[in-house]
N, C-alpha and C positions, 0 to 999 in steps of 0.2 A: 210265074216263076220262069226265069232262064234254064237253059241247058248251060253246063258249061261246057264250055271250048277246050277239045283235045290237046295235051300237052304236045306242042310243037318237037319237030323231027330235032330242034337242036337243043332242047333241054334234055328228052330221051338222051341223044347219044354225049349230054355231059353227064347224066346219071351214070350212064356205062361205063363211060370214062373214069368217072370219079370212083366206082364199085372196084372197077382193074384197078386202078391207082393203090387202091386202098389192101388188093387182096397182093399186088405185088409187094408194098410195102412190108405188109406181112409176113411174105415169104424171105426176104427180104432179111429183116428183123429177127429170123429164126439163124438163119443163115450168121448172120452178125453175134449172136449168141453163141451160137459154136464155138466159134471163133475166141471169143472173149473168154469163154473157158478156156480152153487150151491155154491161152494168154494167163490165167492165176486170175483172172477175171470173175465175179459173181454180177451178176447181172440183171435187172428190172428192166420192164418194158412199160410205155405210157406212165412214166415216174412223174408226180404232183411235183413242182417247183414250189419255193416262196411267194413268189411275186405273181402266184396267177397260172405260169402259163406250163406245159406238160411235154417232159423230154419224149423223144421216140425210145430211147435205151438210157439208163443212168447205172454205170458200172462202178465198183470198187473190187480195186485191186489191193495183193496180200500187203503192201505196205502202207494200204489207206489212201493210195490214191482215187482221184471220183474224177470220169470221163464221162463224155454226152458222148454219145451218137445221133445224128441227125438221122433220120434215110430220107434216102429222093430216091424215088422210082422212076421220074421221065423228068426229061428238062423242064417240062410244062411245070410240073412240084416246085422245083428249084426255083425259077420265075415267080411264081406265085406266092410262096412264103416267106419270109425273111425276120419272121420271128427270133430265127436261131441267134440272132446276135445280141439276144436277152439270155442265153444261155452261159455264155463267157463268164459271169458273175457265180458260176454254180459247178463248174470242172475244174480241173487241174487243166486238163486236154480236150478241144475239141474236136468231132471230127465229123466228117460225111461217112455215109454209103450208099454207097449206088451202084447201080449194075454195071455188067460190062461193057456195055455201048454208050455210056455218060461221055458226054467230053469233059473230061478232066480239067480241063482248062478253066472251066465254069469256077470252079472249087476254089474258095481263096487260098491264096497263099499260107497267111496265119493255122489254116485251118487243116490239121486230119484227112488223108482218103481211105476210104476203106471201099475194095470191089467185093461185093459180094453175089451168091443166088441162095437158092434157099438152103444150100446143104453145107456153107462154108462162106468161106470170105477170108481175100489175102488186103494186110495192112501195106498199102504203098509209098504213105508219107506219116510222119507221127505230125501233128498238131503242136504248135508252139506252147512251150509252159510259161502258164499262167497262174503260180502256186494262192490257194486258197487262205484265208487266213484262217488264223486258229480254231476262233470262234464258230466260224461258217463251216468249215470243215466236218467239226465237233457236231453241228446242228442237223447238214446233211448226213451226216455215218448214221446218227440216232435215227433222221427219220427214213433212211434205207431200211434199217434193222426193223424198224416198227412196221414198215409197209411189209416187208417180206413176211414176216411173222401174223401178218394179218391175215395178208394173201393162203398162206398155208393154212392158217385157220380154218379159211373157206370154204377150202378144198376137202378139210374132214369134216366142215360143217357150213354146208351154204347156207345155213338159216342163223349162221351168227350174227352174221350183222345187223338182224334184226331184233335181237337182243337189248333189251338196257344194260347199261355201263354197269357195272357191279355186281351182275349174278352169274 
């Protein structure tokens, strides 16, 4: 039998990396919710998409508008994902957030800035409208409402979901 071989000093410090990444985002994310309230905003976090893949925030507003929120917590985030532009197909608006030391410039054009930290966040650009069609709109509102309504479920019963469908 081998020993194995200690994980190297540079996967350790991408664990660390990726743990801050992930606890900034977080705070992050909280931060961006405030906000969105204020705004007439209701708001989900880690919201299911169609196609797969899972917004950082998916908001509706009182007239039925549905905005993403990206967050990026370092540039490093920003570089590295670019899923976001599977997201277009599922907002009115998109947009970033990021902290205050982002360079802005990164952020496209088309696209939303929101600065935030964890206790707030100011809107600095709105994101270009991209209105949803009817259908899709219709589809996403339902499956907010269902997710949010589950979520709270949970919360009075974490053992629902372990549940069968009909009792």
């Amino acid at each position: 039998m081998t020993q194995s071989q200690p994980p190297s000093e540079a996967s350790g410090t991408t664990a660390v990396s990726a743990a801050a990444d992930l606890r900034a985002a977080l705070l992050l994310a909280r931060g961006v919710c405030r906000a969105l309230d204020q705004l007439g905003y209701a708001s989900l976090t880690e919201f299911p998409l169609a196609n797969g893949q899972r917004a950082d925030i998916l908001a509706l507003g009182r007239t039925g508008d549905l905005v993403i929120v990206e967050i990026k917590s370092s540039v490093a985030d920003f570089r590295a994902d670019r899923k976001w532009a599977g997201y277009r197909d599922f907002a009115d608006r998109l947009y970033f957030a990021v902290p205050n030391d982002f360079p802005a410039l990164l952020i496209p054009e088309e696209c939303g800035l929101i600065v935030a930290d964890p206790f707030g966040a100011a809107l600095l650009r709105d994101g270009a409208l991209t209105p949803l069609a009817g259908a899709r709109r219709r589809a996403l509102t339902l499956r907010f409402a269902r997710t949010a309504a589950s979520r709270l479920r949970r919360q009075l019963d974490p053992q629902a979901g372990l549940l069968a469908e009909g009792f």
